[in-house]
N, C-alpha and C positions, 0 to 999 in steps of 0.2 A: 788539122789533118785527122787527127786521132776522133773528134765529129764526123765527120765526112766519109770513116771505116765504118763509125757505128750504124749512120744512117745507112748508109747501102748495106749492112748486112742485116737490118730491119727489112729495108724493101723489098731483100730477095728471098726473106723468110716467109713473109706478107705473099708475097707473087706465088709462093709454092703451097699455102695453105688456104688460098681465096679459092682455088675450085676444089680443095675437098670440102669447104665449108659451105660452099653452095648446092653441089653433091648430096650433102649431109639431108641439107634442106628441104629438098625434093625428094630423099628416098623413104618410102609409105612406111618402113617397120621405124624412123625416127618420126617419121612425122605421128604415127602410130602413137609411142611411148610419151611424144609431147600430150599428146591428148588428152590419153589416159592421165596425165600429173596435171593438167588443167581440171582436167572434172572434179577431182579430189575425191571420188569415191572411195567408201573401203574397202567395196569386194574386191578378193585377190585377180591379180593379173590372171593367173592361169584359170580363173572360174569365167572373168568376162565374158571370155567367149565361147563356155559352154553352156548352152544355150538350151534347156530343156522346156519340152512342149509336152501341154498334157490338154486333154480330149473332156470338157465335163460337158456333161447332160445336165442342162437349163430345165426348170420347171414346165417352161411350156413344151417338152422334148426336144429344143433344139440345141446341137449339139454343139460347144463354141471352142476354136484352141486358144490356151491359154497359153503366155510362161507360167513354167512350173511354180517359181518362185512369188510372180507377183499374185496367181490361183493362191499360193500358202498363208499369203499376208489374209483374202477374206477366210481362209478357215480358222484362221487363228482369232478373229473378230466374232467368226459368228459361232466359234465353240467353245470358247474361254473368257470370263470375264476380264473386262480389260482393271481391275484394281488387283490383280493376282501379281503374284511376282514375276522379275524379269525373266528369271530362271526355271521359273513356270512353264512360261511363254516359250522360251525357249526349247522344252522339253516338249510340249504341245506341237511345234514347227519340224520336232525332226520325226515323229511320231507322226503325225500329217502328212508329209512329204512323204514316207517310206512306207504308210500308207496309200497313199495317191498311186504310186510309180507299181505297188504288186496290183493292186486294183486292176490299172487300164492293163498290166500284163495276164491278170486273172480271172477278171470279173468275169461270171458266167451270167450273171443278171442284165449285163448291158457290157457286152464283150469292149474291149478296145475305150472303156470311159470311166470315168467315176461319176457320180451324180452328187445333188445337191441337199441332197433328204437326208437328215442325220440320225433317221430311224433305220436307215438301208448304207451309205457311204460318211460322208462328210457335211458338214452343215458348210455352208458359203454365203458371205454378205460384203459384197463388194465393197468399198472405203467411202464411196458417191452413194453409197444406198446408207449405209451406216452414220455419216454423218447425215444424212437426210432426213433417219430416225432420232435427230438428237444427240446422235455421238459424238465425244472432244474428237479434235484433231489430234491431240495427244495421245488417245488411245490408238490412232491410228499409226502415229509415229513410231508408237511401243511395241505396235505388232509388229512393224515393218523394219523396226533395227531387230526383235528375236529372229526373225526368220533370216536377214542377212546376216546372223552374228554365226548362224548355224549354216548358211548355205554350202547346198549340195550332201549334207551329212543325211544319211540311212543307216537305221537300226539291221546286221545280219546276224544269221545264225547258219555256221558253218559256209558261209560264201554267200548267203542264198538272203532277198529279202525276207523281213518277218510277216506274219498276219499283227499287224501292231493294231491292235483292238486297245481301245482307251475307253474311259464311262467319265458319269461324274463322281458318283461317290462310292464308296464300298461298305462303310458304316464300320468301319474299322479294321476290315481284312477282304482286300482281296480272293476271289474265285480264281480254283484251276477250268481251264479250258474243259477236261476229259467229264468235268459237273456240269455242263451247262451245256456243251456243243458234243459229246459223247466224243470227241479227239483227244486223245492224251499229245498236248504238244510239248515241248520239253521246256520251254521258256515262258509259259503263259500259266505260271505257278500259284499255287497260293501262298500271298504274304500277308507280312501286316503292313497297315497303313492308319499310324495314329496320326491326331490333330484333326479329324476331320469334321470335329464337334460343331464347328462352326458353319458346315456348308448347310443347305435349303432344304436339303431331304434328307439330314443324319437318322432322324425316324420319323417315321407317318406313321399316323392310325386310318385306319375305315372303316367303318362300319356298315355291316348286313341284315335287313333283315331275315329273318328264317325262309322267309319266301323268297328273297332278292337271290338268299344262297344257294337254297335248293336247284332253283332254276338254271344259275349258272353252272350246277356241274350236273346238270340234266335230269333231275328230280329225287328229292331224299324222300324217306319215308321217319316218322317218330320224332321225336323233340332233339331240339341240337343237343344238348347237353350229349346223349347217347351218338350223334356222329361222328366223334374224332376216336381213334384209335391208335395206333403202335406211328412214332414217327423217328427219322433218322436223320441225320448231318451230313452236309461234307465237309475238307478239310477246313473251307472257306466261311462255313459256319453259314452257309445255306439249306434249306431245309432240302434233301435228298427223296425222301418218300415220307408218304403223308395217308396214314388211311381212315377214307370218310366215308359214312354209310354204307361198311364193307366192301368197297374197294381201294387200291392201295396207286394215289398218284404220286408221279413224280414232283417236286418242286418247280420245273421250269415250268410243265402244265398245268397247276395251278395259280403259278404267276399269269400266265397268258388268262386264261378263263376267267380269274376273279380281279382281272387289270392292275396287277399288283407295282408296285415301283423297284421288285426286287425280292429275289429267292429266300433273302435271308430275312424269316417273320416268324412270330408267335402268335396263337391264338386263344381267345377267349370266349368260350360259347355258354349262353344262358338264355330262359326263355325267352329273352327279348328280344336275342339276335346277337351275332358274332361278330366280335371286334377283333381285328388285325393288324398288329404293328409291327412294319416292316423297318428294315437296316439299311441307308443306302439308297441309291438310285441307278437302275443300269443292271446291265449283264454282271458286271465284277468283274470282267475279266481282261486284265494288263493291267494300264496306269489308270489309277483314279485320278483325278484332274485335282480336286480338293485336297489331295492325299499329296500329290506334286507340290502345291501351294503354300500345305504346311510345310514339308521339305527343305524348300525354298526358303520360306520364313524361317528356321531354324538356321540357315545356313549350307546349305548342297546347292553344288550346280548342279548344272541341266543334266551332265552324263553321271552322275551318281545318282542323279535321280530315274535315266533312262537305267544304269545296271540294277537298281534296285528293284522294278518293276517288272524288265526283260530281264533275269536271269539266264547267266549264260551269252548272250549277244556281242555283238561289238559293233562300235561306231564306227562307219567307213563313208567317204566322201565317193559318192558316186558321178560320173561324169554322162553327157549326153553319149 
């Protein structure tokens, strides 16, 4: 008997939970949630399905949309060496990204896009064109966990995104913005940035001769020896003003004119001709890439390594 209560008050438990389990089955935000635990992905639930789209200008100018995040993964390939650290990468992705996002909201040179030219926006090398040149898959995997380790995070200041200018090296110390771009920005500071001994251009020489130099800053007169005059710094320990054959250039412009790798140089002039040994690679101005890498290598993560650079900023996750 005491069988016979249990099983009927089974059945009528069963009878009463067999259509919300059915229910359950059919209704889209369960079926949803089953899904999402199938994939086993690790971006969070609530990033899924914000979904950002960005605009790049293709070489040949055609203009293509991307997602934001999978556009991050070839900038992160084609502007950062893939043996750098994670945290590197990392710092690379959120700098990139918060770059990409004020660009297509700013950019006056190609309104509404970012481009491909890492002399003008962002450098970009797709995963199928990278590995096509020879690259591990593994580099590509390495790109593509920083960028989702970091998804959706943007460098601000005061609410607002940054101009996140990054280079490769700085030759030890970071440039302020107000030396290079004549803007005093309040977070594109000069710092330092050691370890960088190791990157590809910690210093260049080149060499001129007296004619190769004259020409390029439009015709000297008398032996080099007698062309340099009175020169000065900036904080970043780039050359500020420079005066040759009695006129007085700025640093940026004679980067530009004698195709320098970087403001911050010394010069050697003798009858044979003028040698130049510059510091660094780049503007200097934000995060040096090599300067992250050592960071990294010491032990910082990505956002000690973003406040170290962006003074003043904060990290905030932005949504579509």
């Amino acid at each position: 008997m005491k069988r016979f209560w249990l099983e009927a008050a089974l059945a009528a438990a069963l009878g009463a939970l067999l259509p919300w389990i059915l229910f359950s089955l059919t209704d889209p935000a369960v079926q949803g949630a089953l899904s999402a635990q199938s994939e086993g992905t690790s971006q969070p639930a609530a990033t899924r399905q914000e979904i950002v789209k960005v605009r790049v200008l293709l070489p040949d100018g055609q203009a293509q949309e991307m997602d934001l995040e999978d556009y991050l993964v070839g900038v992160v390939l084609g502007e950062m060496p893939a043996d750098f650290e994670l945290e590197a990468l990392k710092a690379q992705s959120v700098v990139a990204r918060t770059f990409a996002l004020r660009a297509q909201e700013q950019n006056s040179k190609h309104p509404g896009m970012v481009c491909t030219d890492a002399a003008c926006c962002q450098a970009y090398c797709a995963p199928a064109d990278y590995l096509a040149q020879g690259g591990e898959e593994s580099a590509v995997e390495k790109a593509t966990a920083a960028v989702q380790a970091t998804w959706g995070q943007v460098l601000c200041y005061q609410g607002e995104l940054i101009e996140a200018t990054y280079f490769s090296c700085s030759g030890g110390r970071t440039e302020d913005a107000l030396a290079v771009w004549g803007a005093d920005v309040p977070y594109l500071r000069s710092t330092d940035s050691p370890g960088e001994e190791g990157a590809a251009h910690y210093t260049d020489q080149v060499f001129f001769t007296p004619e190769e130099f004259s020409q390029a800053l439009g015709g000297l007169t008398g032996s080099p020896e007698t062309w340099f005059g009175a020169v000065s710094y900036t904080a970043g320990g780039g050359v500020e003003e420079m005066a040759i054959g009695g006129r007085t250039y700025r640093g940026t412009e004679l980067r530009r004119l004698l195709g320098l790798r970087s403001t911050a140089f010394t010069v050697e002039a003798g009858a044979a001709g003028i040698w130049i040994t510059t510091h660094g690679f780049g503007h200097r101005v934000g995060m040096s890439q090599y300067g992250a890498d050592a960071m990294a290598a010491a032990g910082a993560d990505y956002a000690s390594i973003l406040a170290h650079y962006y003074q003043g900023t904060t990290l905030e996750t932005r949504k579509a």
